[in-house]
PyMOL commands that place a pseudoatom at each C-alpha (Angstrom):
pseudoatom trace, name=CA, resn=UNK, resi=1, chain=A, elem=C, hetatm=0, pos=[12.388, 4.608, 0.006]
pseudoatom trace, name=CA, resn=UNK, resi=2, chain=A, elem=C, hetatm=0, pos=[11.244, 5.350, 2.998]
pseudoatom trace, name=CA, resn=UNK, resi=3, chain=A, elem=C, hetatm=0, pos=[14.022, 4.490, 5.270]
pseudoatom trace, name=CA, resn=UNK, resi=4, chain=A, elem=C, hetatm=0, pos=[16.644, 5.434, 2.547]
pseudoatom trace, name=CA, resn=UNK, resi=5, chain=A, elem=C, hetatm=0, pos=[18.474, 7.503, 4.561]
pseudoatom trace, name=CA, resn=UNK, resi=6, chain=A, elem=C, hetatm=0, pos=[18.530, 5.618, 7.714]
pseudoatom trace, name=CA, resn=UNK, resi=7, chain=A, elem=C, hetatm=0, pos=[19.648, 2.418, 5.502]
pseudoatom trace, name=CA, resn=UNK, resi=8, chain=A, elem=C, hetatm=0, pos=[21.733, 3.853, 3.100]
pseudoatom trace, name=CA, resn=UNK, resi=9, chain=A, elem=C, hetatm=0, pos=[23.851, 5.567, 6.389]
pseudoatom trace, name=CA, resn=UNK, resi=10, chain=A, elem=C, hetatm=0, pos=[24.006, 1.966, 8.179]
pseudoatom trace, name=CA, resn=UNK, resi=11, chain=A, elem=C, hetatm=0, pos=[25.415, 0.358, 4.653]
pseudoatom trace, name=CA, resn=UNK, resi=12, chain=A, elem=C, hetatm=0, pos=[28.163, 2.902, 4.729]
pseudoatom trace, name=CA, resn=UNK, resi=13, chain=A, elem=C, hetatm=0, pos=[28.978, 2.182, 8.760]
pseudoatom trace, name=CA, resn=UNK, resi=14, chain=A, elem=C, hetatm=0, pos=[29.003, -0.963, 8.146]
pseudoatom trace, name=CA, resn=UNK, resi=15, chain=A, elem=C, hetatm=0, pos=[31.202, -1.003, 4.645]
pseudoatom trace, name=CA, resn=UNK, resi=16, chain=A, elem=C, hetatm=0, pos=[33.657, 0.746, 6.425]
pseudoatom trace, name=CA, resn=UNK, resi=17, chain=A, elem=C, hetatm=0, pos=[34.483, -1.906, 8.922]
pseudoatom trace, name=CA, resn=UNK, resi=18, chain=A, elem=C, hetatm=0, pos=[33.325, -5.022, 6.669]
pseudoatom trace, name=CA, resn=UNK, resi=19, chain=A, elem=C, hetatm=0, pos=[34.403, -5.605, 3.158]
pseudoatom trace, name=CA, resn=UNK, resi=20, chain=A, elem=C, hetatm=0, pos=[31.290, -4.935, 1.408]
pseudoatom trace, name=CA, resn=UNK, resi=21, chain=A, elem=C, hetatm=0, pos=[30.413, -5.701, -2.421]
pseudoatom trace, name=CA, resn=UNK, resi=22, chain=A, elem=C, hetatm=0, pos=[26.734, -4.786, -2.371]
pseudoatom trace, name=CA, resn=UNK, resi=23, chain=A, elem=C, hetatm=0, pos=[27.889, -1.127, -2.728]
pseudoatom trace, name=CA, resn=UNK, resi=24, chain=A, elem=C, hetatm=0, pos=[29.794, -1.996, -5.985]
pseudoatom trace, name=CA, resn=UNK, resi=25, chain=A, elem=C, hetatm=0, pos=[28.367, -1.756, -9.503]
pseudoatom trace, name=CA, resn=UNK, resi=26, chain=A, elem=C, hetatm=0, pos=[28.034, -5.365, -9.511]
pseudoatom trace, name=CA, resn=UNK, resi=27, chain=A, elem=C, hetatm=0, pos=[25.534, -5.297, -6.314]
pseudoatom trace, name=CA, resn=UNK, resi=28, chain=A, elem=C, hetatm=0, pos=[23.398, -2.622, -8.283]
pseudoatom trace, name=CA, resn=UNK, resi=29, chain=A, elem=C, hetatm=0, pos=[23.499, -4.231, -11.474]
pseudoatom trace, name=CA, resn=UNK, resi=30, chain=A, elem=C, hetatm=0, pos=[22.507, -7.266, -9.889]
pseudoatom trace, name=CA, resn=UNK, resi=31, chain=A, elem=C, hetatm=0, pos=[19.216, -5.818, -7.570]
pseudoatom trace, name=CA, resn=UNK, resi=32, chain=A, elem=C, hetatm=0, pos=[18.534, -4.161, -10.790]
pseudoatom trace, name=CA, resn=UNK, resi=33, chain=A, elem=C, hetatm=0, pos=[18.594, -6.997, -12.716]
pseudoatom trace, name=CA, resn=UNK, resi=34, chain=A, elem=C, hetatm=0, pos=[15.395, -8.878, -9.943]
pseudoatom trace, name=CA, resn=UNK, resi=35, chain=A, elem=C, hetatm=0, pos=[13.854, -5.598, -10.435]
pseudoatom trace, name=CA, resn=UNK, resi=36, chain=A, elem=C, hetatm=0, pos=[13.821, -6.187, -14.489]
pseudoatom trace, name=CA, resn=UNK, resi=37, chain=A, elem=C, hetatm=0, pos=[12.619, -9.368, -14.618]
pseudoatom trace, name=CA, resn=UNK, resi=38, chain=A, elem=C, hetatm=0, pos=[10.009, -8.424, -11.881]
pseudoatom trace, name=CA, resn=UNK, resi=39, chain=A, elem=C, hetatm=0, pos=[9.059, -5.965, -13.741]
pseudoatom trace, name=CA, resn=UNK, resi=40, chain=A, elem=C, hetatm=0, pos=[9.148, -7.507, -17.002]
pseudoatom trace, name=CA, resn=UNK, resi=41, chain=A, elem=C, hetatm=0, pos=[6.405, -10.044, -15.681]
pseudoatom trace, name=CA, resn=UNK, resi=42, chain=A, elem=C, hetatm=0, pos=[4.392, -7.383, -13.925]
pseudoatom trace, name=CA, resn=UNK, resi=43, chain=A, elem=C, hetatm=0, pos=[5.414, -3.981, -14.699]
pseudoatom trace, name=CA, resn=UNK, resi=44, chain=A, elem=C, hetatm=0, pos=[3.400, -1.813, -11.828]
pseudoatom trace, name=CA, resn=UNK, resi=45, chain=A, elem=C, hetatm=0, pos=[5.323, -0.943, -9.362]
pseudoatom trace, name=CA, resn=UNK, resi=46, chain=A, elem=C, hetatm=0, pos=[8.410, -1.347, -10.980]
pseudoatom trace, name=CA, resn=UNK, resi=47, chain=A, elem=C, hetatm=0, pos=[9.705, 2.327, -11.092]
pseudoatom trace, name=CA, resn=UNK, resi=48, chain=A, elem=C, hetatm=0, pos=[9.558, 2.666, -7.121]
pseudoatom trace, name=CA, resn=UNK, resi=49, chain=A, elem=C, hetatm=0, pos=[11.253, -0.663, -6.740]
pseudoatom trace, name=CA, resn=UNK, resi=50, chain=A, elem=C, hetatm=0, pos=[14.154, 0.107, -9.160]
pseudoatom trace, name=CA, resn=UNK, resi=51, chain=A, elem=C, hetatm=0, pos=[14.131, 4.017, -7.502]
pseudoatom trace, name=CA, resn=UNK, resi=52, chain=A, elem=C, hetatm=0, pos=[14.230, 2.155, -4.146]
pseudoatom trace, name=CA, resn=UNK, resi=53, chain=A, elem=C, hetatm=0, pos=[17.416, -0.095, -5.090]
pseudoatom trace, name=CA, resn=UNK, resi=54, chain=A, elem=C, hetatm=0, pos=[19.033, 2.598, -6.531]
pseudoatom trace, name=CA, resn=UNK, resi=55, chain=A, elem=C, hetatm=0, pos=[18.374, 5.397, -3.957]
pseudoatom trace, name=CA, resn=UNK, resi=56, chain=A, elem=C, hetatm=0, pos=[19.815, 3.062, -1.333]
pseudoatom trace, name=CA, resn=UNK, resi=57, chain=A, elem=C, hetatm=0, pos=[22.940, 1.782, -3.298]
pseudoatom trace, name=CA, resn=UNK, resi=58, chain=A, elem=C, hetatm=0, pos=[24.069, 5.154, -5.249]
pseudoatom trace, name=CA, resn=UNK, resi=59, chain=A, elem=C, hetatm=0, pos=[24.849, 8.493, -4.024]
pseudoatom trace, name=CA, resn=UNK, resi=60, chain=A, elem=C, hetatm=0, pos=[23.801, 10.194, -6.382]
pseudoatom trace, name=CA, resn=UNK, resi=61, chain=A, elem=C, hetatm=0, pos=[20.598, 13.345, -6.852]
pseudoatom trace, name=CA, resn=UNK, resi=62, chain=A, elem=C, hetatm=0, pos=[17.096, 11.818, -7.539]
pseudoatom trace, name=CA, resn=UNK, resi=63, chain=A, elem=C, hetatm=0, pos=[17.095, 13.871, -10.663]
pseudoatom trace, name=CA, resn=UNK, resi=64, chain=A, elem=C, hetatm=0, pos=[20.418, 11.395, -11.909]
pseudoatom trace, name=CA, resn=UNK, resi=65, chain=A, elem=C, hetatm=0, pos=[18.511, 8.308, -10.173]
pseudoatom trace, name=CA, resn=UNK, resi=66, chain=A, elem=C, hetatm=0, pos=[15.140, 8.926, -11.901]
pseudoatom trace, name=CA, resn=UNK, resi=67, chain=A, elem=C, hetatm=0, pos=[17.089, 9.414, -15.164]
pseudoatom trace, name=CA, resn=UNK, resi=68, chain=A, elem=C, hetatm=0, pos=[18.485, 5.811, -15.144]
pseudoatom trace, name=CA, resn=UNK, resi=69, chain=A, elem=C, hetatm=0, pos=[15.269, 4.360, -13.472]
pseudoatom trace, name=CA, resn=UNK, resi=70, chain=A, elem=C, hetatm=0, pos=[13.617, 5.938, -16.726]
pseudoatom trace, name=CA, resn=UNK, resi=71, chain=A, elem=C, hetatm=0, pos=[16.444, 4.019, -19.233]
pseudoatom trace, name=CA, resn=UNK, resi=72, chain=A, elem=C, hetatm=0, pos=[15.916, 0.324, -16.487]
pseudoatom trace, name=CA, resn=UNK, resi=73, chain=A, elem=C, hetatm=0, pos=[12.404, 0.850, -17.150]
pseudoatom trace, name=CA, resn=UNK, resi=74, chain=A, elem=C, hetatm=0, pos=[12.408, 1.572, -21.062]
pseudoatom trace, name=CA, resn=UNK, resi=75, chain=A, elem=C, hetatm=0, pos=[14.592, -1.184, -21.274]
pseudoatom trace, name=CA, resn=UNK, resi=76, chain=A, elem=C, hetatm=0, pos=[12.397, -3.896, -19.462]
pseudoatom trace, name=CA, resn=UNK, resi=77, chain=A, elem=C, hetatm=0, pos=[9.513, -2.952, -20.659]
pseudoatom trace, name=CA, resn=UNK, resi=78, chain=A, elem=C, hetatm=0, pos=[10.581, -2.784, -24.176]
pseudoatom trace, name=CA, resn=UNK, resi=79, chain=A, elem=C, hetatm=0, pos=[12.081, -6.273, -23.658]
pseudoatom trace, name=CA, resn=UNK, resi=80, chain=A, elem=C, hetatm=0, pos=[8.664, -7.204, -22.453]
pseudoatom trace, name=CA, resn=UNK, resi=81, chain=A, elem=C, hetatm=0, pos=[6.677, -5.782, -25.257]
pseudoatom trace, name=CA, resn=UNK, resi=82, chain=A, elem=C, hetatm=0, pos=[9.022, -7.708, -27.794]
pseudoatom trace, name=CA, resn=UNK, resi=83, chain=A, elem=C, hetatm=0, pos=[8.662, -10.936, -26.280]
pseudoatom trace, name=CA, resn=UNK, resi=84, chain=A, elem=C, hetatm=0, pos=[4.550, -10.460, -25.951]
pseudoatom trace, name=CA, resn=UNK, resi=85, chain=A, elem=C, hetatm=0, pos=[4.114, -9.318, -29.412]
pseudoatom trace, name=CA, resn=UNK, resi=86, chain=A, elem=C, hetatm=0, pos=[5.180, -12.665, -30.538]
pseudoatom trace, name=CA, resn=UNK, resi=87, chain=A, elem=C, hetatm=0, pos=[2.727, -14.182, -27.839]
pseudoatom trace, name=CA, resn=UNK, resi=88, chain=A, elem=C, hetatm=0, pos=[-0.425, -13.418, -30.156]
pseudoatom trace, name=CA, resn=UNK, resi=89, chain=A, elem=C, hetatm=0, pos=[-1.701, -12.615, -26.861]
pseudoatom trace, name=CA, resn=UNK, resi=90, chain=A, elem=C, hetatm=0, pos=[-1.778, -8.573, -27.232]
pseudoatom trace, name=CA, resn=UNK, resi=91, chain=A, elem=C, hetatm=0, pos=[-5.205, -6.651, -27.541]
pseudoatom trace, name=CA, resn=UNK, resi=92, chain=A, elem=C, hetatm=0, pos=[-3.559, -3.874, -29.923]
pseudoatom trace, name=CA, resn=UNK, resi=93, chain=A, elem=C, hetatm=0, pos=[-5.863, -1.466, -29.212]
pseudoatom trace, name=CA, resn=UNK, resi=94, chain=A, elem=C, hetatm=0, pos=[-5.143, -1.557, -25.457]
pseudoatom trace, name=CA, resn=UNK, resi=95, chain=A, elem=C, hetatm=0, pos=[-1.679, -1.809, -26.307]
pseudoatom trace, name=CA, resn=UNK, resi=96, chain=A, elem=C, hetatm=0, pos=[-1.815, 1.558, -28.398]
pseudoatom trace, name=CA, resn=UNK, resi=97, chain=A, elem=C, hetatm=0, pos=[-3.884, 3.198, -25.563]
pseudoatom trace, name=CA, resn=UNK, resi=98, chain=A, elem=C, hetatm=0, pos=[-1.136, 2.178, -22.963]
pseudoatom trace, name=CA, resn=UNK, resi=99, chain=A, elem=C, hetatm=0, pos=[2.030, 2.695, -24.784]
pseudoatom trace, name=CA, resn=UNK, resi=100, chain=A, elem=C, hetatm=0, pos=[0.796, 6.633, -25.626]
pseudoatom trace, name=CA, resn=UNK, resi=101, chain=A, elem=C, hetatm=0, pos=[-0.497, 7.256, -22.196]
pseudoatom trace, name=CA, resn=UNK, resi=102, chain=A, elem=C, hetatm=0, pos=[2.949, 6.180, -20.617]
pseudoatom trace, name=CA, resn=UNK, resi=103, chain=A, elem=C, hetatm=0, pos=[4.882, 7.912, -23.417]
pseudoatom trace, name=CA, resn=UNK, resi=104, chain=A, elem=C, hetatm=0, pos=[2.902, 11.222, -22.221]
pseudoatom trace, name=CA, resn=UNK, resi=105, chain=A, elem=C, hetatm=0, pos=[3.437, 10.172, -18.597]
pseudoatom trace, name=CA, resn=UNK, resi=106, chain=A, elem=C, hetatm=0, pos=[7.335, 9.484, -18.663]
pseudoatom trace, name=CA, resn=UNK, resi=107, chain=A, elem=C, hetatm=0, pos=[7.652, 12.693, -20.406]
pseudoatom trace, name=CA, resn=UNK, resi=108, chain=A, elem=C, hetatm=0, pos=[4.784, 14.811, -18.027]
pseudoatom trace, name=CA, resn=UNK, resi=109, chain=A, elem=C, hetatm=0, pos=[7.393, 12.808, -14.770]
pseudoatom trace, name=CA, resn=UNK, resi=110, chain=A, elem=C, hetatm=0, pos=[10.747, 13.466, -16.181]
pseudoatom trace, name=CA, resn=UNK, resi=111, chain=A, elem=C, hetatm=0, pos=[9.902, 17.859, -16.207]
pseudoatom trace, name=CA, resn=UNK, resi=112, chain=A, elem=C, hetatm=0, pos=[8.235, 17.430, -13.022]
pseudoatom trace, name=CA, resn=UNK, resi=113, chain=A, elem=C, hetatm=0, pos=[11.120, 15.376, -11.265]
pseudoatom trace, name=CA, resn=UNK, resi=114, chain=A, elem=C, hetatm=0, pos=[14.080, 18.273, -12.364]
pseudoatom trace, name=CA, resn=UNK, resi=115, chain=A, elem=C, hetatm=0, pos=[11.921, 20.711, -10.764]
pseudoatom trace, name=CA, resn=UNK, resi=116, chain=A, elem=C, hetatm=0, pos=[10.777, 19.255, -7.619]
pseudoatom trace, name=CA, resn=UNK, resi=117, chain=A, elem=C, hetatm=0, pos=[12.443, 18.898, -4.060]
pseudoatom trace, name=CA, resn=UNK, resi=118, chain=A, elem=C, hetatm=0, pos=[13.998, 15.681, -4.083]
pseudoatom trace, name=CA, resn=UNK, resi=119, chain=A, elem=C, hetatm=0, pos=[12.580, 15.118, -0.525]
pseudoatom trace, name=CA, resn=UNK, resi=120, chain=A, elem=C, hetatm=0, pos=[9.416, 15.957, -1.712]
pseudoatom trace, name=CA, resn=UNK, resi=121, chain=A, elem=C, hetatm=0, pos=[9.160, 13.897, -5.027]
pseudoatom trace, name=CA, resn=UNK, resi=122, chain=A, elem=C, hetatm=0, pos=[10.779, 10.767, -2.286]
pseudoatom trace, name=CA, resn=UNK, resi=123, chain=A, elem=C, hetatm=0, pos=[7.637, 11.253, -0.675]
pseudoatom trace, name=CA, resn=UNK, resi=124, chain=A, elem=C, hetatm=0, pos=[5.154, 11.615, -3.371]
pseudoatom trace, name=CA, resn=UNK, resi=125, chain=A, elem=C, hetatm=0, pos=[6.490, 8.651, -4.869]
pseudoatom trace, name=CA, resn=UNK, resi=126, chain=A, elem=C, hetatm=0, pos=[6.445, 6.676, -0.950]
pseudoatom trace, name=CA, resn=UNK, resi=127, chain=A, elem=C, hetatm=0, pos=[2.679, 8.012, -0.717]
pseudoatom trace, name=CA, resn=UNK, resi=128, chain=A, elem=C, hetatm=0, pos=[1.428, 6.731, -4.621]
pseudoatom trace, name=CA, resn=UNK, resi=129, chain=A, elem=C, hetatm=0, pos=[3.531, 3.381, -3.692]
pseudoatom trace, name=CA, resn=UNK, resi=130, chain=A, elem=C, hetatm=0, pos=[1.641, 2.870, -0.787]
pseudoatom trace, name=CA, resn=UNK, resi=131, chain=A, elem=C, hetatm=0, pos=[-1.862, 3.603, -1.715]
pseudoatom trace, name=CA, resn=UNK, resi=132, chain=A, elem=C, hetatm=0, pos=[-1.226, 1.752, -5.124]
pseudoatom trace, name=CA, resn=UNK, resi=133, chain=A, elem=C, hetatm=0, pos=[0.025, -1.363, -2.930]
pseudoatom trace, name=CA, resn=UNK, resi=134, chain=A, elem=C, hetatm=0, pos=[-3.061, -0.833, -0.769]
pseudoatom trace, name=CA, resn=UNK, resi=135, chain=A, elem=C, hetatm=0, pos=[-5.389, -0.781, -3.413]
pseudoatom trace, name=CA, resn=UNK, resi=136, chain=A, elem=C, hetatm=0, pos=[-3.947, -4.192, -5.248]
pseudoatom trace, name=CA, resn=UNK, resi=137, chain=A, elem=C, hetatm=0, pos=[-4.192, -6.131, -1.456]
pseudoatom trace, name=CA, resn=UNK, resi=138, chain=A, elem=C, hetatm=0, pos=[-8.393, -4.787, -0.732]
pseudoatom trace, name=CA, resn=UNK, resi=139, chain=A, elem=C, hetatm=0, pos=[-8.734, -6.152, -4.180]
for i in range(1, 139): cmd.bond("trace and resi %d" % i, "trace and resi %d" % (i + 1))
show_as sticks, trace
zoom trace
């Protein structure tokens, strides 16, 4: 996300001179589908990946972008949560605790994002990615 812009202007150079596919749907829907399975297995991180891919493959405002990174995400992780209920593997209790603190938190994120600066809520997101990233290689 941090070199969106940048990126995202060098795709369009270059897709103008070179028959490119990646811009297509079928480009997106296939980074987005790496990004699901990613974050099927291991679900941190996976809203600044999927915000990432689609920040540098659709024009579109963040607001739009964080709506469908919101619908990839409930969708994986839902996916996820059906396949590991089966497991006999899930600590319910933990699994309450986490599924009504992200429930509060995807609600809390969605009214912040429509009224933030899209530059600013690229940034925010660039700054918790980092120190989240730093924090899971010192450990």
């Amino acid at each position: 996300m941090a070199v969106q812009d940048p990126l995202r202007a060098w795709i369009a150079k270059r897709s103008a001179t070179v028959k490119s596919y990646l811009l297509g749907g079928i480009g997106v829907a296939i980074l987005i589908a790496f990004a699901a399975l990613y974050g099927g297995y291991f679900n941190a991180g996976l809203s600044i990946v999927v915000m990432g891919v689609l920040g540098l493959l659709l024009d579109e405002t963040s607001t739009r972008l964080n709506a469908v990174k919101q619908a990839v995400s409930f969708s994986t992780t839902g996916a996820a949560a059906v396949f590991f209920v089966f497991s006999a593997e899930v600590l319910w209790i933990t699994a309450v605790v986490m599924a009504l603190a992200a429930l509060a938190g995807g609600n809390l994120g969605g009214r912040l994002a429509s009224r933030i600066k899209p530059s600013t809520l690229r940034w925010c997101v660039i700054a918790v990615g980092t120190v989240v990233g730093i924090t899971y290689l010192v450990r």
